[in-house]
N, C-alpha and C positions, 0 to 999 in steps of 0.2 A: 504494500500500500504506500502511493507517495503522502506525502506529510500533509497533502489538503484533504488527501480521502481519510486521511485517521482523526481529523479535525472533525469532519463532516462526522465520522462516526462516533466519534466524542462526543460532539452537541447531539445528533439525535438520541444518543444514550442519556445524555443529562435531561434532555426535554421528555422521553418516558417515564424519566425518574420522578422529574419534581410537576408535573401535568397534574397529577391529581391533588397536590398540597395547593399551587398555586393558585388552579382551579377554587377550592374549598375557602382558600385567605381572600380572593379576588370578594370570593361570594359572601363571605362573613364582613368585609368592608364597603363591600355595597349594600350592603343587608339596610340600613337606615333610608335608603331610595329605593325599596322595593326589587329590585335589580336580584340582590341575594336572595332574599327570600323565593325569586323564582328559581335562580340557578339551585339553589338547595332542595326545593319541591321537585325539580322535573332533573334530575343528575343521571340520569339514564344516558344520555348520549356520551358522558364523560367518563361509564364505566365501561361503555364500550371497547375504550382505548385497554383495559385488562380483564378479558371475556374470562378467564382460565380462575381468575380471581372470585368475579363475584358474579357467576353463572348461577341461577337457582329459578327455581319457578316460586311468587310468593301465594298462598292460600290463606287468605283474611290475617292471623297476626302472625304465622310461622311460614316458615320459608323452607322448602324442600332443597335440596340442592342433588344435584347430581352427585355420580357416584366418586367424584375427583373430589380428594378432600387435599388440605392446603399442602400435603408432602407432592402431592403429585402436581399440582395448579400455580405454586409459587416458580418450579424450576421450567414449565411448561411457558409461563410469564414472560421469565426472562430467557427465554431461548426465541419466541416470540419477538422479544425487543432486538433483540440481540442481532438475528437474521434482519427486520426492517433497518435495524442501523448501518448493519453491514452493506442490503442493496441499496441504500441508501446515497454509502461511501462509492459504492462501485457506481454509480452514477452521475456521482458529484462535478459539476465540471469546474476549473480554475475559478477561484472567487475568496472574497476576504470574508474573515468569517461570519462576521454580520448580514452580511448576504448571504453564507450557509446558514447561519441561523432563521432568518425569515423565510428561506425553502423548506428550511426543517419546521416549523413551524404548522406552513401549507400543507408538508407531508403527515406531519402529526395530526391534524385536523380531519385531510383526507382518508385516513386510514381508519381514525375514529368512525369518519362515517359509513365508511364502507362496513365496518364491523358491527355496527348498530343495525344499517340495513339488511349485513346476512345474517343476523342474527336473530333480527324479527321475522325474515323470512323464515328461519327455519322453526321457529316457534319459542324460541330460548328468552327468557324473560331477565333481566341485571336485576339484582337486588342488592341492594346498599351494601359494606360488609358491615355496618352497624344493627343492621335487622338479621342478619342469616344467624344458622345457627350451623356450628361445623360438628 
């Protein structure tokens, strides 16, 4: 890898990392404009981004999960990241990293949504990891 593709795979590793903190602080400081309060009610599209994590189907207060419990779904996660980071780098083309970071950003987004969409498609329901039960 030359030094812009280990860059590039640096930042998308760092942006899977801290997506969902960010996410969560963005939503808790906008909470006094209403803004939080929606990102926090409707956080489905943001789990998307970690299917392996908080896949479950929920039924009124309890939450089913499939049969991946977090020994298998944590290293499933990040193998996961790990590969988008990598096609990531392999596609990366010459650029300073601020401009790989706002690609990576598009690409984080991207991927959220495609993962949200085949995941409704296939019936799969995100449940907070605050509600599931392992």
């Amino acid at each position: 890898m030359t030094k812009t593709q280990q860059q590039a795979f640096l930042i998308m590793l760092l942006l899977a990392l801290f997506a969902g903190p960010v996410y969560y602080l963005l939503a808790l400081l906008t909470l006094p404009v209403g803004l939080g309060l929606l990102m926090l009610a409707v956080d489905k599209g943001m789990l998307a981004l970690y299917p392996f994590l908080f896949a479950g189907q929920e039924h009124s207060r309890d939450v089913v999960t499939y049969a991946l419990g977090i020994g298998a779904s944590f290293p499933l996660t990040v193998v996961q990241w790990v590969l988008i980071a990598w096609l990531f780098a392999k596609k990366a083309p010459e650029a300073r990293p601020m401009v790989q970071f706002g690609r990576a950003v598009i690409v984080l987004l991207l991927v959220g949504l495609v993962l949200f969409i085949g995941l409704s498609a296939a019936g799969i329901q995100l449940a907070s990891p605050y509600r599931m039960h392992m």
